[in-house]
C-alpha positions as CSV (number, residue, x, y, z in Angstrom):
1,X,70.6,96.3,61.9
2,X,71.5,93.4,60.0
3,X,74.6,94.7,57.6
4,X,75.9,92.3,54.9
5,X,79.7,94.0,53.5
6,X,81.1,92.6,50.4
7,X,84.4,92.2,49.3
8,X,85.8,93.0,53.1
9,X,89.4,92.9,52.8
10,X,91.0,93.3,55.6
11,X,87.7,94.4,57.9
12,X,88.5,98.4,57.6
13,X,84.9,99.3,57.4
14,X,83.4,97.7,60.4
15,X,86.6,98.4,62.1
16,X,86.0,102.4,61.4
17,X,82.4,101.9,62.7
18,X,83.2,100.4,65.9
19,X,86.4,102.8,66.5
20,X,83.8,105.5,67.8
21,X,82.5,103.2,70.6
22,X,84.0,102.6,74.0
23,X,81.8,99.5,74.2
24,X,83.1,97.7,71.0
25,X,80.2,97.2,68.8
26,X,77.4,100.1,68.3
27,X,74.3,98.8,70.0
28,X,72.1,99.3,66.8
29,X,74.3,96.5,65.3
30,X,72.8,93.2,65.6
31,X,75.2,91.4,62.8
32,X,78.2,92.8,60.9
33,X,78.8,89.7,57.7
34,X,81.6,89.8,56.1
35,X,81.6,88.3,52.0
36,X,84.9,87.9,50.5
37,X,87.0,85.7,47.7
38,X,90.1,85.2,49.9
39,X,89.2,86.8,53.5
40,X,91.3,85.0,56.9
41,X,88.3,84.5,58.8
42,X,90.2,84.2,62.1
43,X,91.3,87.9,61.5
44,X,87.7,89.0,60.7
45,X,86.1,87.1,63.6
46,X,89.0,89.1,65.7
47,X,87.7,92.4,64.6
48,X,83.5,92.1,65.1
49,X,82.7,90.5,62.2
50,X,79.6,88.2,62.9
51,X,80.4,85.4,60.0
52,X,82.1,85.0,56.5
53,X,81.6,83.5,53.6
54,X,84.1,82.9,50.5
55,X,82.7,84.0,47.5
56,X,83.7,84.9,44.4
57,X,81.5,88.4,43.1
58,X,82.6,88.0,39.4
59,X,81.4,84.6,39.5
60,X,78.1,85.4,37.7
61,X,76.7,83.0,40.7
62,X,74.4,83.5,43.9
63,X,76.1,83.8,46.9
64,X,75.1,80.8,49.4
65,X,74.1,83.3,52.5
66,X,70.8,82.2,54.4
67,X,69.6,85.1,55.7
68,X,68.5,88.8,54.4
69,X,70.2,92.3,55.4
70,X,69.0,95.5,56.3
71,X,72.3,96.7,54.5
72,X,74.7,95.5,51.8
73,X,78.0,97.3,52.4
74,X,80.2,97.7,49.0
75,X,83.5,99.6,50.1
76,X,85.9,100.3,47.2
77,X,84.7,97.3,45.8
78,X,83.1,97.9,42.3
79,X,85.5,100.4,40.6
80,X,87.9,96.6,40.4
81,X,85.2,94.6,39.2
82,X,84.4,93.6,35.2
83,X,80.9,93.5,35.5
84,X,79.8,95.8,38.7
85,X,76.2,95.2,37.9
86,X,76.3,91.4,38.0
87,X,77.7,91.9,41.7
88,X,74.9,94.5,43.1
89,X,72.3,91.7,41.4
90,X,73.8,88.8,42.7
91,X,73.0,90.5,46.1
92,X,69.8,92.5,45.8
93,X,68.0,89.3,47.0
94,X,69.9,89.1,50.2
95,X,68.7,92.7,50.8
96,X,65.2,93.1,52.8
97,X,62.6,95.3,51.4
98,X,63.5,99.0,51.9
99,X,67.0,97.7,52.9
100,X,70.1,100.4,52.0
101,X,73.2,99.5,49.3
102,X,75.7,101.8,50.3
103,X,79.1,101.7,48.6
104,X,82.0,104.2,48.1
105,X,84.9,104.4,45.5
106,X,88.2,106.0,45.6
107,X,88.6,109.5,43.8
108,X,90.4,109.9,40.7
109,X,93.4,111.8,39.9
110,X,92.0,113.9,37.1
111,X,94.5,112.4,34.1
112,X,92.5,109.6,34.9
113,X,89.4,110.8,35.2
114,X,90.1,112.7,31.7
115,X,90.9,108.9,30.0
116,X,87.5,108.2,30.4
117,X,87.6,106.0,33.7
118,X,85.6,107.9,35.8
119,X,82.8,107.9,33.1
120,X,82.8,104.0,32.8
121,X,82.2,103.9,36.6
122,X,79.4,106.4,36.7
């Protein structure tokens, strides 16, 4: 698999996935691309990452990545972001036909959750 992840942080995500193999990176991964606004590339290339590219997703702009992705990683990503949408589009043409988004946000503490938030998300 070819796996895209944007707005990487600090690399947790590919660093969970390669924490279950003795042999570093799973065998079914062929790339692991990294897309962030202010990532250390050193740091990322340290931990598996494949490449990165600086990129801001609220930009309203298309990324500059030359290749497409069998998966499009967003990891506690669009519960920060003004315009969510605008960042899944600005991807979506990265992604290969019958490619996978997966993405994951935090749960709310209910006071939260009963301000509306967790409605705006959904």
């Amino acid at each position: 698999l070819d796996v895209l992840e944007v707005g990487v942080d600090r690399g947790q995500m590919l660093t969970f996935m390669m924490s279950g193999s003795a042999s570093g990176r799973p065998s079914i991964l062929q790339r692991w691309d990294a897309v962030d606004i202010a990532g250390d590339p050193a740091m990322l290339a340290a931990k598996g990452y494949t490449h990165y590219t600086r990129f801001n997703v609220e930009s309203g702009a298309r990324p500059a990545l030359d290749r497409h992705y069998d998966v499009v990683v967003y990891l506690h990503l669009l519960e920060h972001l003004h315009t969510p949408e605008a960042c899944l589009r600005a991807f979506l043409p990265f992604l290969r036909q019958d490619g996978l988004i997966v993405g994951g946000s935090p749960t709310m503490p209910k006071l939260i959750a009963d301000l509306g938030y967790e409605r705006r998300l959904r």
